[in-house]
C-alpha positions in Angstrom: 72.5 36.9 9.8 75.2 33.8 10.5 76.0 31.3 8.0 77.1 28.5 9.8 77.7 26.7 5.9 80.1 29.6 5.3 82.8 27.8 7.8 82.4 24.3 5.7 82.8 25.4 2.3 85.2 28.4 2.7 88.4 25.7 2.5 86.7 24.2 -0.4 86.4 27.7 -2.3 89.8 28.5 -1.6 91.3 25.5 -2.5 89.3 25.5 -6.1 90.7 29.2 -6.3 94.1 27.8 -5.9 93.0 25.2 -8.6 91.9 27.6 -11.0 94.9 29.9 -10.7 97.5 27.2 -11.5 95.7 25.7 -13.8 95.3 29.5 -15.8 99.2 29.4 -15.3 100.1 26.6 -16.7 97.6 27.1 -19.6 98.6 30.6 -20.7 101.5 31.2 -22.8 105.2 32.1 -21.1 106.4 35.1 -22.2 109.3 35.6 -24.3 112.5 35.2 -22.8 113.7 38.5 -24.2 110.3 40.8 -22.9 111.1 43.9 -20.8 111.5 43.5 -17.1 110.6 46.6 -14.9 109.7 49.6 -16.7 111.4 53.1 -14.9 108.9 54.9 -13.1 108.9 58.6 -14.5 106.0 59.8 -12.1 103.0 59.5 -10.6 99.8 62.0 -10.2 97.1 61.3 -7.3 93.3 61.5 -9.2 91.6 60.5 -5.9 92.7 61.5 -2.8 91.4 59.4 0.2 92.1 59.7 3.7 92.9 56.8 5.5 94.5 54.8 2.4 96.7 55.4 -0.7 95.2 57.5 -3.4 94.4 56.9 -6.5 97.1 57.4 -9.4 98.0 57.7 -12.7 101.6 56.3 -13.2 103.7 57.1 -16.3 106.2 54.6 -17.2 109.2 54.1 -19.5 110.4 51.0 -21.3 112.9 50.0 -23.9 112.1 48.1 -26.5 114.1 45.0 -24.9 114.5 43.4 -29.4 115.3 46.8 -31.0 117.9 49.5 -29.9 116.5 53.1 -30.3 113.3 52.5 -29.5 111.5 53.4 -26.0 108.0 53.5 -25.4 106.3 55.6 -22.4 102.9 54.7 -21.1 100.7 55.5 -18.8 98.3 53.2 -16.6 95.4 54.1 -13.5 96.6 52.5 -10.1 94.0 51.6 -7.6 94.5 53.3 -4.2 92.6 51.7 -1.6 93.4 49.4 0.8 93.2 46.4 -2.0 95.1 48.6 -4.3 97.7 48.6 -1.5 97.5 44.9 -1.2 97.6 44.2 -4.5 94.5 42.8 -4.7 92.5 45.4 -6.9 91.9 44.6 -10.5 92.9 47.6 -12.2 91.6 49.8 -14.9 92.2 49.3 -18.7 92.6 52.6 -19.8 96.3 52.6 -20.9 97.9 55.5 -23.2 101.2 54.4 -25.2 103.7 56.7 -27.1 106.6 55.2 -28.5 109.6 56.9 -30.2 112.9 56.6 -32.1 115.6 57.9 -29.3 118.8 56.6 -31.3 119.9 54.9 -34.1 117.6 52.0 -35.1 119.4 48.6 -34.5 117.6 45.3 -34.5 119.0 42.2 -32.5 117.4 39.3 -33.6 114.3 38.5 -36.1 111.0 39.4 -34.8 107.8 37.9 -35.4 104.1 40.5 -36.2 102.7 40.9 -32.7 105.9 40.2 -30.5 105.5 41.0 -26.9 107.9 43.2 -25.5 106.4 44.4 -22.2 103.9 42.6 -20.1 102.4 43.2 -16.3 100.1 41.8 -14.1 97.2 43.9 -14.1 95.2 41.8 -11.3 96.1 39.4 -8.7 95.3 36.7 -11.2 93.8 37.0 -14.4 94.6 40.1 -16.3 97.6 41.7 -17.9 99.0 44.4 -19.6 100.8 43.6 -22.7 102.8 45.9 -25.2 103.1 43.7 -29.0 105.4 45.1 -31.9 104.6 44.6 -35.3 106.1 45.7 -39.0 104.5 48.3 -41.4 107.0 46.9 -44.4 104.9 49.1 -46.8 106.4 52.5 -44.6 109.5 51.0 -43.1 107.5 52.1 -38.9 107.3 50.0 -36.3 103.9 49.4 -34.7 103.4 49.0 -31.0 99.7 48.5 -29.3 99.2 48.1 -25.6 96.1 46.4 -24.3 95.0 44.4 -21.6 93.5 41.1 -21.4 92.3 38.3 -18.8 92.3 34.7 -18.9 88.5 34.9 -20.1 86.8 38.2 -21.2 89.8 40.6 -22.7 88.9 44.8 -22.9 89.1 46.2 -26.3 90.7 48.8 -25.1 94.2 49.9 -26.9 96.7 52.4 -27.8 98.3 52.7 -31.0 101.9 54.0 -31.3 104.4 54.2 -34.3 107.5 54.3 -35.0 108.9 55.6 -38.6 112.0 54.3 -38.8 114.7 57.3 -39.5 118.0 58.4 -40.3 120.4 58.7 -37.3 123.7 60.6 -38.1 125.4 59.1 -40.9 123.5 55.6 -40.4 121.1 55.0 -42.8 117.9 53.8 -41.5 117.4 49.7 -40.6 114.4 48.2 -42.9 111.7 46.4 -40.8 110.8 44.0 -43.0 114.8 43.0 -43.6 114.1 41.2 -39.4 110.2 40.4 -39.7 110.1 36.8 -39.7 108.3 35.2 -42.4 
């Protein structure tokens, strides 16, 4: 069946996609200046295979904790295969596992707020991101780190919990959390 309305209003829908997309930009919040750029690939595992386009992944990732030496958190996130996965116009999956750890002694650089962001990625080819936010247990001295995803609208409820105890390294003693949470 043929449309012939489709031709009239398909520059109109585009445009008020535009629209909606800068206007989401300008409305959500920058990220901090000090967030994680590109996390280091560690591998990738097909889960689908198809046969004319990419497969299906799971990708496993690795990211420094950009505010606090001696702290690096892996995680692993579903990649659409497809041809829109190749594009980059699939929206991906929120199931996102998280496991941070103390690799070194435990220095921070600057006061840190409950809930700082210290990784974020596009998730979508507008709408939803990834986000990994640090917070302070000052009550055990560990470092909290969840990874979710959200979108402009709806957000998924979906999370990961990692910690963090903070430790002895070598002769240092071990940094106090709540000595760099902002009050």
């Amino acid at each position: 069946m043929h449309w012939p309305f489709r031709a009239a209003f398909a520059p109109r829908l585009a445009a008020s996609c535009a629209a909606v997309a800068i206007a989401a930009a300008a409305v959500a919040p920058a990220a901090p200046a000090r967030a994680a750029d590109e996390p280091d690939l560690i591998f990738r595992k097909s889960t689908v295979f198809r046969w004319v386009s990419p497969n299906d992944k799971l990708g496993t990732y690795a990211v420094d904790d950009p505010e606090v030496e001696g702290v690096a958190c892996h995680f692993t996130v579903p990649e659409r295969g497809g041809f829109k996965g190749w594009l980059g116009l699939a929206e991906e999956i929120s199931d996102i596992s998280l496991a941070c750890r103390q690799t070194g002694p435990i220095r921070f650089k600057e006061k840190f707020t409950q809930g700082d962001e210290v990784f974020r990625k596009r998730r979508s080819l507008f709408f939803k991101k990834m986000q990994i936010v640090r917070g302070c247990d000052v009550k055990r001295n560990v470092l909290v780190y969840v990874v979710y995803s959200d979108r402009l609208i709806e957000g998924s409820p979906q999370n990961s919990t990692s910690t963090v105890p903070i430790m002895p390294w070598g002769a240092d003693p071990p940094a106090k959390c709540a000595d760099w949470l902002e009050k």
